[in-house]
VEXSE-322576 format. One record per residue (C-alpha): residue in three letters; chain; x, y, z. Coordinates in steps of 0.05 Angstrom, whole numbers. Each point is the difference from the previous one (the first is absolute). Layout:
+-----+----+--------+--------+--------+
!  aa ! ch !     c1 !     c2 !     c3 !
+-----+----+--------+--------+--------+
! ALA !  A !      X !      Y !      Z !
...
+-----+----+--------+--------+--------+
END
This chain:
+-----+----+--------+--------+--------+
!  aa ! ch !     c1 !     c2 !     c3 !
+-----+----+--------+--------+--------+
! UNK !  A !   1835 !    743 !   2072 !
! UNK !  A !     -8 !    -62 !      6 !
! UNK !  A !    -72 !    -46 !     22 !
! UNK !  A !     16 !    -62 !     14 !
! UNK !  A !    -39 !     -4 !     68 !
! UNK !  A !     -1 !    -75 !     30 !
! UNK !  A !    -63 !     -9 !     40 !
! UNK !  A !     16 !     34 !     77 !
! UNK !  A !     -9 !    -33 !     63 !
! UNK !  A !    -55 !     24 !     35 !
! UNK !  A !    -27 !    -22 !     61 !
! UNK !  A !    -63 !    -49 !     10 !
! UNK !  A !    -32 !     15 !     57 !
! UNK !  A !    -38 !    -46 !     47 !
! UNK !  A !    -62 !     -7 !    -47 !
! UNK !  A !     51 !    -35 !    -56 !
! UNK !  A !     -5 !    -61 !    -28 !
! UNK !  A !      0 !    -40 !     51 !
! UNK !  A !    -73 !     28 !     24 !
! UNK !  A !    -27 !     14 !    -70 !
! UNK !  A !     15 !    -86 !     -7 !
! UNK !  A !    -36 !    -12 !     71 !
! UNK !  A !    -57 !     33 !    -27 !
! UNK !  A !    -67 !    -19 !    -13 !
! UNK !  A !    -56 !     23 !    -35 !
! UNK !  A !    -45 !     -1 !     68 !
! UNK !  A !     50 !     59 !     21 !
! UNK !  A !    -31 !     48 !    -54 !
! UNK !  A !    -45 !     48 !     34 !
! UNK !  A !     33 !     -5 !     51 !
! UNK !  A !     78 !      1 !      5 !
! UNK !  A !      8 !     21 !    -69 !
! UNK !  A !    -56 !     36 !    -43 !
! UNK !  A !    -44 !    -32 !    -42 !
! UNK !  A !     64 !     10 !    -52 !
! UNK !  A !     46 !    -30 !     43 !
! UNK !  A !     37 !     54 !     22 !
! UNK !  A !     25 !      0 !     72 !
! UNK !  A !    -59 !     39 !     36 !
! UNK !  A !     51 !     28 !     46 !
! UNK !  A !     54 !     49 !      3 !
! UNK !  A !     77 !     -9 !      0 !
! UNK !  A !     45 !     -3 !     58 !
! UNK !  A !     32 !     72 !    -10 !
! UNK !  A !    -70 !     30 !      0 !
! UNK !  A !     16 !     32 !    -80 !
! UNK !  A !    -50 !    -48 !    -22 !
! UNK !  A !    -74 !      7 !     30 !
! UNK !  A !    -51 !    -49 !      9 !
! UNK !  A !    -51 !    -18 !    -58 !
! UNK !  A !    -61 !     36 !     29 !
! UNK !  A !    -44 !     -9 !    -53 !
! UNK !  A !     25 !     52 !    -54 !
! UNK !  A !    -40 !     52 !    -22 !
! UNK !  A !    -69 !     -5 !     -2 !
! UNK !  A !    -27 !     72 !     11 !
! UNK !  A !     19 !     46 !    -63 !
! UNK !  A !     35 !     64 !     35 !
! UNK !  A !    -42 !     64 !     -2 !
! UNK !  A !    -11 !     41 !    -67 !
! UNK !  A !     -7 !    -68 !    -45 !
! UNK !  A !    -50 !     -7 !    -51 !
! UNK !  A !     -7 !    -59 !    -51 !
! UNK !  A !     29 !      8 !    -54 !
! UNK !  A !     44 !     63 !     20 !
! UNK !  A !     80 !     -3 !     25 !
! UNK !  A !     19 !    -40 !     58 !
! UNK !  A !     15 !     44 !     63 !
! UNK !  A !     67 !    -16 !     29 !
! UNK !  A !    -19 !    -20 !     78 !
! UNK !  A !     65 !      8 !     17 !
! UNK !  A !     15 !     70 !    -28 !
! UNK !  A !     23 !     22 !     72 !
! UNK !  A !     49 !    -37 !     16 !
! UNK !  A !     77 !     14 !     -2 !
! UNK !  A !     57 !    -55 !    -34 !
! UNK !  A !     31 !    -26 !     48 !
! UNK !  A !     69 !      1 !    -28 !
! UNK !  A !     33 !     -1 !    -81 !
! UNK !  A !     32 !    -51 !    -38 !
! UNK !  A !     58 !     24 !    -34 !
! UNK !  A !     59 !    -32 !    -34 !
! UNK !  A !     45 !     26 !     55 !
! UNK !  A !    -38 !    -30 !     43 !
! UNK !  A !    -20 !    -68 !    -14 !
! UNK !  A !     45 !    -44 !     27 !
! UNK !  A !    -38 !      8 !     63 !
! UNK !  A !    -61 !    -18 !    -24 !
! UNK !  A !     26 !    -52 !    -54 !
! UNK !  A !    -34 !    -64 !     35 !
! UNK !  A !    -69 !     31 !    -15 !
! UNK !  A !     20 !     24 !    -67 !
! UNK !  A !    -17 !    -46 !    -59 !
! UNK !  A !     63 !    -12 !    -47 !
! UNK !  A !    -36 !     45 !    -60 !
! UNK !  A !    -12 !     58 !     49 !
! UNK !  A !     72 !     -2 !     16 !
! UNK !  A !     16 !      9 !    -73 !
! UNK !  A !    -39 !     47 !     -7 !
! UNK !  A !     30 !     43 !     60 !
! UNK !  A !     68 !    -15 !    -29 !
! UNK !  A !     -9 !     18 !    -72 !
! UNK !  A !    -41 !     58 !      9 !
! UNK !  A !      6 !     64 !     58 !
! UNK !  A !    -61 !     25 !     -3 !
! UNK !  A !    -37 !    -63 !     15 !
! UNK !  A !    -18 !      1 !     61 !
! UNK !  A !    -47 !    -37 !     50 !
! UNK !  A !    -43 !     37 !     48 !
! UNK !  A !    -26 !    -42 !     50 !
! UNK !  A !    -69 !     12 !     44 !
! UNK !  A !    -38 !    -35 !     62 !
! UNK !  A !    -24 !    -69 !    -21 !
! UNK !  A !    -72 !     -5 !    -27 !
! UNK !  A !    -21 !    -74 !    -11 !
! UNK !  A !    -69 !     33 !    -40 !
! UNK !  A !    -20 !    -58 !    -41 !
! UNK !  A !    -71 !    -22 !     10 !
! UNK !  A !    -49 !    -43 !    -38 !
! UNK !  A !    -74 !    -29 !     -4 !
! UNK !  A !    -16 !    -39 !     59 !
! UNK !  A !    -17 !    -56 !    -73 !
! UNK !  A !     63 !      7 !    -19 !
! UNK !  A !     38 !    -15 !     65 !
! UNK !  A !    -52 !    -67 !     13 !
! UNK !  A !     24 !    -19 !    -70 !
! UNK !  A !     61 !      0 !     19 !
! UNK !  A !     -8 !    -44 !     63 !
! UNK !  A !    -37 !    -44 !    -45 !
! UNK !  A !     49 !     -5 !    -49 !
! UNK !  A !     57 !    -21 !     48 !
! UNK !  A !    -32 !    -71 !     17 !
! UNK !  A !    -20 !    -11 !    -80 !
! UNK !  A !     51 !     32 !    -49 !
! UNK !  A !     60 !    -40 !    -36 !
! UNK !  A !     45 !     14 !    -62 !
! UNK !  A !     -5 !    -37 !    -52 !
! UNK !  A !     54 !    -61 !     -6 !
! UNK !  A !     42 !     49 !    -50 !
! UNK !  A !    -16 !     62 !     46 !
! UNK !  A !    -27 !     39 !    -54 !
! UNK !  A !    -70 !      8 !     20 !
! UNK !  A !    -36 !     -8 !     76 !
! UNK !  A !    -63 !    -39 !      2 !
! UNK !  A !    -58 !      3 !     54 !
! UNK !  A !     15 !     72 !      9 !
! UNK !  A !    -60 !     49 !      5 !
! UNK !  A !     -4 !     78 !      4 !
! UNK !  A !     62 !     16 !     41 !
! UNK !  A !     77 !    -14 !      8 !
! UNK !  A !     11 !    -76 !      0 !
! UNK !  A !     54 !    -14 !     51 !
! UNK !  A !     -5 !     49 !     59 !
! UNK !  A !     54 !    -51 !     25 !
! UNK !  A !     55 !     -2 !    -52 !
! UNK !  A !     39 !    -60 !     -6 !
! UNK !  A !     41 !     17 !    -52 !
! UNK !  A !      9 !     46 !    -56 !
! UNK !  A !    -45 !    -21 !    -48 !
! UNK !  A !    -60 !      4 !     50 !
! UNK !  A !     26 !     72 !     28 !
! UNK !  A !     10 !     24 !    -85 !
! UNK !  A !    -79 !    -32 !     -7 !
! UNK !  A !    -19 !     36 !     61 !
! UNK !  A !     16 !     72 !    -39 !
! UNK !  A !    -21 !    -24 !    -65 !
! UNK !  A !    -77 !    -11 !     39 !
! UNK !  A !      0 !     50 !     48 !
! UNK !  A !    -54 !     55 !     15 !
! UNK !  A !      4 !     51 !    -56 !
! UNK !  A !    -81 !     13 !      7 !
! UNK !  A !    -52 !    -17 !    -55 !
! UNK !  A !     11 !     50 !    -62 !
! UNK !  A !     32 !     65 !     -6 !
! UNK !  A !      5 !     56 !    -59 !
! UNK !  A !     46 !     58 !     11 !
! UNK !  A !     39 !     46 !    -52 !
! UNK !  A !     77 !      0 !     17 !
! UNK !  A !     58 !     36 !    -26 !
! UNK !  A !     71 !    -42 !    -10 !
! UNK !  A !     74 !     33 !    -18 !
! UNK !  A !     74 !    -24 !    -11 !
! UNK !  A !     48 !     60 !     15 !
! UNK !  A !     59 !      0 !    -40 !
! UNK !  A !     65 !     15 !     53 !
! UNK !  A !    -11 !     69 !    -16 !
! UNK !  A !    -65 !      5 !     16 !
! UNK !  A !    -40 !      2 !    -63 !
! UNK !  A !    -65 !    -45 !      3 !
! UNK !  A !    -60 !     -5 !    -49 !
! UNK !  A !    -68 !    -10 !     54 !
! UNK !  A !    -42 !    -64 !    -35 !
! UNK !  A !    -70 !      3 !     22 !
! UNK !  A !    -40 !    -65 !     -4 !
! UNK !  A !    -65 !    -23 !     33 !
! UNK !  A !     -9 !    -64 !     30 !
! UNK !  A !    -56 !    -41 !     12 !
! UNK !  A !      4 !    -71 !     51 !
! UNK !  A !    -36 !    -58 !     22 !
! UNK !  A !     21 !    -53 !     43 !
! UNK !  A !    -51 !    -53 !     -4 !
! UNK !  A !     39 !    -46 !     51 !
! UNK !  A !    -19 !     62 !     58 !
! UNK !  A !    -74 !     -1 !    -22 !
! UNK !  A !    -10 !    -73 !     26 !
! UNK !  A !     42 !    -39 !    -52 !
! UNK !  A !     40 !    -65 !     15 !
! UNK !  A !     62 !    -23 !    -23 !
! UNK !  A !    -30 !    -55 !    -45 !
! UNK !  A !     37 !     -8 !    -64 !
! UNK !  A !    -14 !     48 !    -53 !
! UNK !  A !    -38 !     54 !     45 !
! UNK !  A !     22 !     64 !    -15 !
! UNK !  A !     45 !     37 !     53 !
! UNK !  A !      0 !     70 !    -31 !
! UNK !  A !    -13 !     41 !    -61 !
! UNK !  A !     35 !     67 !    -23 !
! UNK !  A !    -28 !     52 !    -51 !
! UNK !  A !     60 !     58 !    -11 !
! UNK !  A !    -12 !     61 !    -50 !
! UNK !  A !     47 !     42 !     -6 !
! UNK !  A !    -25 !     75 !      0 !
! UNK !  A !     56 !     45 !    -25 !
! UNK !  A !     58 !     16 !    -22 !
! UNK !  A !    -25 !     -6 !    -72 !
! UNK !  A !     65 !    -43 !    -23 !
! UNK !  A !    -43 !    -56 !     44 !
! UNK !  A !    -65 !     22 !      6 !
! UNK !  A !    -59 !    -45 !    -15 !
! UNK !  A !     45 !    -65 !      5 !
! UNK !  A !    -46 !    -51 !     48 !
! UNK !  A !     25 !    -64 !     38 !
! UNK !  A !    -37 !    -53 !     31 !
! UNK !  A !     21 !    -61 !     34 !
! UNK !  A !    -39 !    -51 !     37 !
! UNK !  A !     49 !    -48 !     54 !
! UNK !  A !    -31 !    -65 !     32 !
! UNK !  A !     11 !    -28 !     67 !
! UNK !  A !     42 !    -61 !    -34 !
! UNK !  A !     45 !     38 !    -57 !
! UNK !  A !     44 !    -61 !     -8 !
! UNK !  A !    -61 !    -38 !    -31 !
! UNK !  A !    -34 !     80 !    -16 !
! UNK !  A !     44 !     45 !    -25 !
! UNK !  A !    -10 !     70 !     -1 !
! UNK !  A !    -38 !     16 !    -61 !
! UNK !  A !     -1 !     77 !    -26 !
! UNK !  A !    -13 !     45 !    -58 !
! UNK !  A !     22 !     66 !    -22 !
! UNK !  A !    -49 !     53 !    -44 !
! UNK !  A !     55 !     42 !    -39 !
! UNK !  A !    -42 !     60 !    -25 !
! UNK !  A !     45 !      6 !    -61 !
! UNK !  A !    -18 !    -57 !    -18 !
! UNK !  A !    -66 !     -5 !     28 !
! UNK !  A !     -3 !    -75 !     18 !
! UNK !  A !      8 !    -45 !     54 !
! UNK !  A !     61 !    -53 !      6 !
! UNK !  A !     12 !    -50 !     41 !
! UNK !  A !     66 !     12 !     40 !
! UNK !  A !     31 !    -61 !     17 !
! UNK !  A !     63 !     23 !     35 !
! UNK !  A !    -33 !     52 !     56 !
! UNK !  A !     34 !    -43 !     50 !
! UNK !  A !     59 !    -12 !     52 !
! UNK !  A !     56 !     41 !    -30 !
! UNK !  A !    -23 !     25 !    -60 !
! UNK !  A !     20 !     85 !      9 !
! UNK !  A !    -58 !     47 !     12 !
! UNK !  A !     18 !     50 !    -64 !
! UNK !  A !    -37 !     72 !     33 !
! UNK !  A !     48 !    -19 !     61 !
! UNK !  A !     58 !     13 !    -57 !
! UNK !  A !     19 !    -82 !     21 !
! UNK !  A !     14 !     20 !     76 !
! UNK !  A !    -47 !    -53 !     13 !
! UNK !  A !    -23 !    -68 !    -11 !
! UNK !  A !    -80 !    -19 !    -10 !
! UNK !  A !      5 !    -43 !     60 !
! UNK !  A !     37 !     50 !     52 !
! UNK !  A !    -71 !     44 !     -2 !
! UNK !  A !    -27 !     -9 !     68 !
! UNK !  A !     66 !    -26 !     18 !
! UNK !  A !    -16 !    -68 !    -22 !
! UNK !  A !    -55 !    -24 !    -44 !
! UNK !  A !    -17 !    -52 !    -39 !
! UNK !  A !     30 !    -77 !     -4 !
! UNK !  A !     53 !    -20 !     41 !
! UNK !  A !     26 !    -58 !    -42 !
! UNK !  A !     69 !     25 !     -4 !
! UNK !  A !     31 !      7 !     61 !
! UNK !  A !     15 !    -37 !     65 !
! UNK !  A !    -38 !     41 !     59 !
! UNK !  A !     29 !    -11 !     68 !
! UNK !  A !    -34 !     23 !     64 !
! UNK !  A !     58 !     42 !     31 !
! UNK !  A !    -44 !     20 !     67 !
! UNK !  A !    -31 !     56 !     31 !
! UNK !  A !     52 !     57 !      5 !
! UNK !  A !     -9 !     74 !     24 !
! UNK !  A !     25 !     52 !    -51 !
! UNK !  A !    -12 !     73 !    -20 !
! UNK !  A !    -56 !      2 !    -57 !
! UNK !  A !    -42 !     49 !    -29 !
! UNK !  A !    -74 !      1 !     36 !
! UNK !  A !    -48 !     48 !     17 !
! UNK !  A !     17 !     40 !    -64 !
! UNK !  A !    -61 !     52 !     -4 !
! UNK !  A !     45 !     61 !     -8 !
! UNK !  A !     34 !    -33 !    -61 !
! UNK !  A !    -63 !      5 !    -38 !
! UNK !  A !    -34 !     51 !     22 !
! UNK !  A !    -27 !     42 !    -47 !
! UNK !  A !     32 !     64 !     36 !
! UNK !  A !     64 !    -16 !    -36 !
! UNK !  A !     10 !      4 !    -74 !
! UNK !  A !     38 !    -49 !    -41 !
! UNK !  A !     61 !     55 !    -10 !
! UNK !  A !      0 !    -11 !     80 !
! UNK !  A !      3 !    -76 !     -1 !
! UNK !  A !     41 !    -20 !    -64 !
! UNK !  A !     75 !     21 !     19 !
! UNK !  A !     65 !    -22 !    -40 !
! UNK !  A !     17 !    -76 !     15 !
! UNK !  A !    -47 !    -12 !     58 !
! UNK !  A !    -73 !     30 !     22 !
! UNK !  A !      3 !     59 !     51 !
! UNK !  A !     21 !    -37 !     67 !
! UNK !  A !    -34 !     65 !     38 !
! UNK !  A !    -73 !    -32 !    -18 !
! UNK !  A !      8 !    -72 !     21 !
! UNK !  A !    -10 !    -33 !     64 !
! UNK !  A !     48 !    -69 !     25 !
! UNK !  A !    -26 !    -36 !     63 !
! UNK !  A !     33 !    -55 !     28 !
! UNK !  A !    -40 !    -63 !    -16 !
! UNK !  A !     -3 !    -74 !      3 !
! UNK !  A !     -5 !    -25 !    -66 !
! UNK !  A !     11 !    -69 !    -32 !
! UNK !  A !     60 !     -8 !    -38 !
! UNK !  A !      3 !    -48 !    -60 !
! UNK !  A !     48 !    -18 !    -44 !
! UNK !  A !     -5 !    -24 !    -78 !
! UNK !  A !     60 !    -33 !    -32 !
! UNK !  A !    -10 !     -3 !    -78 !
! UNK !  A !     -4 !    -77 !    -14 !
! UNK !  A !     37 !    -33 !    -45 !
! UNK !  A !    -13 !      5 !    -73 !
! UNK !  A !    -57 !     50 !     23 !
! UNK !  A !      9 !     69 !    -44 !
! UNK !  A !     -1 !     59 !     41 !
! UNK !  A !     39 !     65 !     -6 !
! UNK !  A !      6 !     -1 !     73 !
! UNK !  A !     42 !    -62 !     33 !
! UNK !  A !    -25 !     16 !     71 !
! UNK !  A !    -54 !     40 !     41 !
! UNK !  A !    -11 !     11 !     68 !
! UNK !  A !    -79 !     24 !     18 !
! UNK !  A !    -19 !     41 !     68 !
! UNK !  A !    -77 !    -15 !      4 !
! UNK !  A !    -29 !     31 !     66 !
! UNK !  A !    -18 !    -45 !     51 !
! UNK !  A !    -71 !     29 !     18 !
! UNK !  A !    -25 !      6 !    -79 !
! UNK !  A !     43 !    -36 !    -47 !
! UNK !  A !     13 !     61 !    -32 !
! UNK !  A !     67 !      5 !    -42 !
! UNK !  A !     39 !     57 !     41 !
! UNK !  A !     67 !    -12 !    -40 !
! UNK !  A !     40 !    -47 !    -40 !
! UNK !  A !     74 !     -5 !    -27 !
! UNK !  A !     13 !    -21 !    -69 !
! UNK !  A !     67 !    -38 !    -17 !
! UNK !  A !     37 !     -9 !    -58 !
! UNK !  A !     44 !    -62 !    -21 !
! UNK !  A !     63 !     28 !     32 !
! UNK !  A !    -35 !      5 !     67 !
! UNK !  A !     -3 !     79 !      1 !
! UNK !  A !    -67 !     34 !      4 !
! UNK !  A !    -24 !     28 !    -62 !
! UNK !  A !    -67 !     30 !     30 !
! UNK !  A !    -44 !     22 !     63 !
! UNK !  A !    -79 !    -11 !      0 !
! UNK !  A !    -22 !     50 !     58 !
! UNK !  A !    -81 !      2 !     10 !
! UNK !  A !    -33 !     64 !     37 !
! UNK !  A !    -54 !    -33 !     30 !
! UNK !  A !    -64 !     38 !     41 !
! UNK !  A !    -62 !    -28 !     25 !
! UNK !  A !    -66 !      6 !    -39 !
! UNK !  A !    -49 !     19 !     49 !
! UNK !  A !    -62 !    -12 !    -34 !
! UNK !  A !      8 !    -85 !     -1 !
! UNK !  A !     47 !     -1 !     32 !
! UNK !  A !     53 !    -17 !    -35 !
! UNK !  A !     83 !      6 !      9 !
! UNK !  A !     36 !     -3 !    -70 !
! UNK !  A !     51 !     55 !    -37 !
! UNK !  A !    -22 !     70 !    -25 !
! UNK !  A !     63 !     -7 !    -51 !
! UNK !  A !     60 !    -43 !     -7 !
! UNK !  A !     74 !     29 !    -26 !
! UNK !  A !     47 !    -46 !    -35 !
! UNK !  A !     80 !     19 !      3 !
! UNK !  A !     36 !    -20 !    -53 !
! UNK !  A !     73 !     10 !     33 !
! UNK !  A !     47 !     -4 !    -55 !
! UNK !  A !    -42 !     49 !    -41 !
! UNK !  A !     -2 !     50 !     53 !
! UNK !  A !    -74 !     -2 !    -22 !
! UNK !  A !    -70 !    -19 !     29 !
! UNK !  A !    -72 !    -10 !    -23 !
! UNK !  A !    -59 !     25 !     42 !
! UNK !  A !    -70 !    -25 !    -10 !
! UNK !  A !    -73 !      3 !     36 !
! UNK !  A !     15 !     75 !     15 !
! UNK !  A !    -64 !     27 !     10 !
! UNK !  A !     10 !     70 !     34 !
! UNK !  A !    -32 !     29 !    -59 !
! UNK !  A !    -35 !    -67 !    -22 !
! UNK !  A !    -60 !    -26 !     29 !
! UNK !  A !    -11 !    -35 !     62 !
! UNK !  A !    -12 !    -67 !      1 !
! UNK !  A !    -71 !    -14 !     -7 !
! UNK !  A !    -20 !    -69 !     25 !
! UNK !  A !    -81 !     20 !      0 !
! UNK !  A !    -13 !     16 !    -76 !
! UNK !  A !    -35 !    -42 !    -46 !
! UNK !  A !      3 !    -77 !      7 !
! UNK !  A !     44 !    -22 !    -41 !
! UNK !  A !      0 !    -74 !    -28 !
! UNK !  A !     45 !    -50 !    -48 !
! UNK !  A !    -24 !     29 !    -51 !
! UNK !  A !     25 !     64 !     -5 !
! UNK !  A !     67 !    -28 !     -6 !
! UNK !  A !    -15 !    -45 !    -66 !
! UNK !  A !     32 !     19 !    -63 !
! UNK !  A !    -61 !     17 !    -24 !
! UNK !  A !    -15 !     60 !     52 !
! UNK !  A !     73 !     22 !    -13 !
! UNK !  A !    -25 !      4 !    -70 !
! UNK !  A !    -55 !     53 !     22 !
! UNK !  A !     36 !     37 !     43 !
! UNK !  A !     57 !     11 !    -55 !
! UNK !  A !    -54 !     31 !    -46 !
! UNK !  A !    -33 !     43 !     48 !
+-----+----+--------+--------+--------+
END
């Protein structure tokens, strides 16, 4: 069968480009959000207002504990199938359609729009703030005068919208054990179990200055034994062009610490069996030297939000991890605006992928999905995000993230944490230097 799936018309509503280029930044907090998304709804009425998100954690939540699903009683309003999707195909990204075509049981179940993010009144006034000082740098490869928050809740162009995920609200620190798997097309999987620790220095009242740290990243990997004890750290900067990403690895076999030089753009994430590349983990991170980004506009498509039921920790992973795609009965599509951007491999730039097209949400930032293209023009693979809002910040950002490799038949699911931990954002401060080679050192001989 084939993919080849040219980019579909869809219709821009009246909130297109036009009035996202009339737009100033003494509109936010008012017609658009302190983000810049458009505060109100759309014409058709599928699309609410922004009425502040969520802000009051539903009954039966406790810190620290699963995230109750505050829309549990509700009822899809229709399904997604492949027979079907012609008549939805103009809110249909080109990768979901490829996905409905190659596979029958994929399917989309869509519910009552939920526009839940909410953050820090801080964060928001950073924002603002940010909108009158922020600027890329002349090669676009860093943003300077930035503070706290997202530094373009206006978008002008790719680069700025890319930036504006890159920075976004992701809270202060997090640790959380999480369980990852890459079915075969029969179904066979091998659960990896690692434990993650964050900080992102940039949210705790950092700037953009060059050098400053934008986040660090502690992984050990828990089990099966084949891995187990292996320990990553990395450490990116708000300007990676003149920054790189520095990281190490602790291999227990070994039992020292490297320096890994290559944990960047399309280098192949070996426990994902090579489904994915280092930089399509969050659905975009890291330097975006390589490509050409172009600000498509503000579309409205079907995307996964709202996904508490996906990981709740009511359903086991037999439940979840199905041959070639994740069980569509636990995941939850809305119709969304979203920001679509588009990266074009530059040339001479080495990349395994020649083309990528991004669907950050317009309220948070937050990657929702993102097509992968190969040389020929077909698409080789489907990010899809499963994101839920974190009550206790609050915060809006993915619970897991799947990644479809299409001519393997095959997938690789990471962040699970049904039978993990929940993320804990409240622990014990973390700093710089518990992501030095050094502290890897001690935590590989504990």
């Amino acid at each position: 069968m084939s993919m080849r799936l040219w980019l579909a018309p869809v219709l821009m509503f009246a909130f297109g480009v036009a009035a996202r280029a009339a737009s100033t930044p003494g509109d936010l907090g008012k017609s658009l959000t302190s983000f810049g998304g458009i505060v109100a709804g759309n014409a058709a009425g599928t699309i609410p207002a922004w009425s502040g998100g969520i802000t009051t954690p539903p009954a039966g939540f406790t810190r620290g504990g699963p995230h109750p699903d505050p829309f549990a009683g509700e009822n899809k309003r229709f399904s997604i199938t492949a027979g079907n999707m012609t008549q939805y195909a103009a809110h249909l990204t080109p990768g979901v359609q490829a996905m409905l075509r190659q596979y029958p049981e994929y399917r989309l179940d869509v519910y009552p729009t939920h526009r839940s993010f909410a953050a820090p009144q801080a964060i928001y006034d950073a924002a603002i703030t940010n909108a009158r000082t922020a600027h890329l740098a002349p090669d676009g490869n860093a943003v300077l005068d930035a503070r706290v928050s997202i530094p373009f809740p206006i978008p002008h162009n790719g680069l700025e919208a890319v930036w504006d995920h890159l920075l976004r609200w992701r809270g202060y620190q997090a640790h959380f054990t999480s369980f990852a798997a890459s079915p075969t097309a029969g179904g066979d999987y091998t659960l990896i179990k690692n434990e993650t620790w964050l900080l992102f220095p940039y949210s705790l009242g950092g700037d953009s200055s060059p050098g400053a740290a934008l986040a660090y990243y502690k992984i050990k990997t828990l089990a099966p034994p084949l891995f187990a004890g292996q320990i990553a750290v990395a450490v990116d900067h708000v300007d990676p062009g003149a920054h790189p990403r520095t990281a190490w690895i602790y291999n227990p076999g070994e039992q020292r610490v490297r320096r890994a030089p290559t944990v960047n753009f399309d280098t192949p994430i070996l426990q994902a069996d090579s489904l994915m590349t280092d930089d399509d983990l969050d659905l975009f991170n890291g330097s975006p030297e390589r490509f050409d980004w172009k600000l498509v506009g503000r579309q409205e498509f079907y995307v996964p939000y709202n996904d508490y039921d996906f990981g709740s920790p009511s359903h086991d992973y037999a439940e979840i991890l199905k041959p070639h795609v994740v069980n569509p009965n636990l995941m939850r599509w809305e119709l969304h605006r979203v920001w679509v951007v588009d990266a074009t491999l530059k040339p001479g730039s080495g990349h395994i992928y020649a083309r990528r097209t991004f669907y950050f949400d317009e309220d948070s930032f937050e990657g929702l999905l993102a097509d992968e293209y190969d040389r020929r023009g077909l698409i080789w693979r489907v990010a899809q995000g499963a994101p839920i809002e974190y009550y206790e910040l609050p915060m809006l950002t993915n619970s897991a993230n799947i990644f479809y490799d299409l001519p393997s038949g095959r997938y690789h699911a990471r962040g699970l944490r049904n039978r993990g931990t929940m993320l804990e954002f409240f622990g014990p401060r973390l700093s710089a230097a518990d992501f030095t080679p050094e502290a890897l050192r001690q935590e590989g001989v504990r």
